[in-house]
C-alpha positions as CSV (number, residue, x, y, z in Angstrom):
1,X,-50.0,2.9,37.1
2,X,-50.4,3.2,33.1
3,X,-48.9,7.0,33.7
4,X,-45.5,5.8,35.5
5,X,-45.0,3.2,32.8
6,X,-45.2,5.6,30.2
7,X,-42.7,7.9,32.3
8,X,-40.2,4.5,32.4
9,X,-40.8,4.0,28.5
10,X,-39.5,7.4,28.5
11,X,-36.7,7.3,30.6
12,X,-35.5,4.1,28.8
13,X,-35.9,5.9,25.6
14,X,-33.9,8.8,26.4
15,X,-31.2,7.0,28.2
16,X,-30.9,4.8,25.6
17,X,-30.4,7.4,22.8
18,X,-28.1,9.7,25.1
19,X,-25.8,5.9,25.1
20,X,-26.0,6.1,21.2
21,X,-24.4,9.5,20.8
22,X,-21.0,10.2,19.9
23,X,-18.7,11.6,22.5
24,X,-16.2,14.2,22.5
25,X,-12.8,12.9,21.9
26,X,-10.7,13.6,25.1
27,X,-7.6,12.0,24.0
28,X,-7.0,9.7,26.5
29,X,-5.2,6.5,25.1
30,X,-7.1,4.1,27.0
31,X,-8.7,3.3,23.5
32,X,-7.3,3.4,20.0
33,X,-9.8,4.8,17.8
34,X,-10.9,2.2,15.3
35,X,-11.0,4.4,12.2
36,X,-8.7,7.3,11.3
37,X,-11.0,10.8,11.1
38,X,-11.8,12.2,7.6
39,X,-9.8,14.7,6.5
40,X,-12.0,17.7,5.5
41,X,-12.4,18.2,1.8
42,X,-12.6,22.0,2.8
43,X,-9.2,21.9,3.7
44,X,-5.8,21.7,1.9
45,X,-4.0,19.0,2.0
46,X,-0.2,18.1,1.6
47,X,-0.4,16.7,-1.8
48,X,-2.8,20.0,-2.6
49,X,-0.7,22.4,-1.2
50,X,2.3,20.8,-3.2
51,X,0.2,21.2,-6.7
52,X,-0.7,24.5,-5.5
53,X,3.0,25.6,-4.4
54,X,4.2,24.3,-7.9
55,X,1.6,25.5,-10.1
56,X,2.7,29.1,-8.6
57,X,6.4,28.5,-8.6
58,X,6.1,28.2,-12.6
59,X,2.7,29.7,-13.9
60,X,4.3,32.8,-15.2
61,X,7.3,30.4,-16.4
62,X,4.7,28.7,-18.7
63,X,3.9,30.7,-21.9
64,X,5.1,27.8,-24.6
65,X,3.4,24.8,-25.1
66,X,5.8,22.5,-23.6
67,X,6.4,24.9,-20.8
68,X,2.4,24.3,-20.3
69,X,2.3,20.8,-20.8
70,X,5.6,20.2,-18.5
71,X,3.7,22.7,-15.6
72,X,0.5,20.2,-16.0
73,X,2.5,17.5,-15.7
74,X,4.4,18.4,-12.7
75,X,0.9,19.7,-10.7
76,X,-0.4,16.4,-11.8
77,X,2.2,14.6,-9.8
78,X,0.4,15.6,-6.1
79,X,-2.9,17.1,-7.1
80,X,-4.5,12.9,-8.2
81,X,-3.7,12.0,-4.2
82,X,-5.1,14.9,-2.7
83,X,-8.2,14.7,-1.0
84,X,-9.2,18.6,-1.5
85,X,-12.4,19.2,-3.2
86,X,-11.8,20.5,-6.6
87,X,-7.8,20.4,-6.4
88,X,-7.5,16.9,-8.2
89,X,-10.4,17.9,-11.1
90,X,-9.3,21.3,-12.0
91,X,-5.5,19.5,-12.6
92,X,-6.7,17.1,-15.5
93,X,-8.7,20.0,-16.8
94,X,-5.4,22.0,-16.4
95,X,-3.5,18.9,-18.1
96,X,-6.3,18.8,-21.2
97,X,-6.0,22.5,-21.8
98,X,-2.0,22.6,-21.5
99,X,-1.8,22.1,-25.9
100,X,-5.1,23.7,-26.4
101,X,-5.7,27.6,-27.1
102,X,-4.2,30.6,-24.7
103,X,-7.6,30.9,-23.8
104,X,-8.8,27.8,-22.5
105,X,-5.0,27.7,-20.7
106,X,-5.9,30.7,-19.2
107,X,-9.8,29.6,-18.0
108,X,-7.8,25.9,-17.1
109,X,-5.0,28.2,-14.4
110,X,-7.8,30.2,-13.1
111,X,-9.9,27.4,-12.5
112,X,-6.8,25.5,-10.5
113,X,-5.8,28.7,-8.6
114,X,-9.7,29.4,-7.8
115,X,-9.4,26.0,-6.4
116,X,-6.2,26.8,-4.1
117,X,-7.3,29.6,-3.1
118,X,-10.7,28.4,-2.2
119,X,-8.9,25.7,-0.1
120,X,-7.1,28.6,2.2
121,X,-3.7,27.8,-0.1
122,X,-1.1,30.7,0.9
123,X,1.3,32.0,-1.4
């Protein structure tokens, strides 16, 4: 008796957690989902890939100060609302080093390409 108690307790256990996991997603609308999915950080976004597509458009454009600081500026317009890791921090580092030294410019545009690039950005 003890032993087919134990086997219920086990059964009930197993059915119970098999009830508590997540199913696949088999897009039928008979239920709106109740949260919108993450967005993977891994992957570039539309705000991203506009920083990224911009900072390539004018990156050999940008040898002056000004021509660096207006660059910054206009990468810093999309990169602050993307969700892409590393696309957002690299900008204001990119902005910060726009009137600094040709050598922290150039570290600053590596870093921010490193990052498009790292997200799968295409040229």
């Amino acid at each position: 008796m003890r032993n087919r108690h134990i086997l219920v307790a086990i059964g009930l256990t197993a059915l119970a957690l098999t009830a508590c996991q997540p199913t696949e997603d088999t897009g039928s609308s008979d239920t709106k989902p109740t949260k919108a999915s993450k967005p993977d950080p891994t992957k570039l976004d539309e705000a991203g890939e506009f920083a990224c597509d911009d900072f390539a458009a004018d990156y050999k454009g940008a040898q002056t100060e000004q021509a660096r600081l207006n660059l910054a500026d206009k990468v810093n317009k999309w990169a602050p609302k993307s969700g892409t890791d590393r696309i957002a921090d690299t900008a204001v580092v990119l902005a910060r080093a726009a009137d600094g030294s040709d050598g922290s410019w150039q570290i600053a545009a590596d870093t921010f390409a490193t990052a498009c690039l790292d997200a799968d950005w295409k040229a």
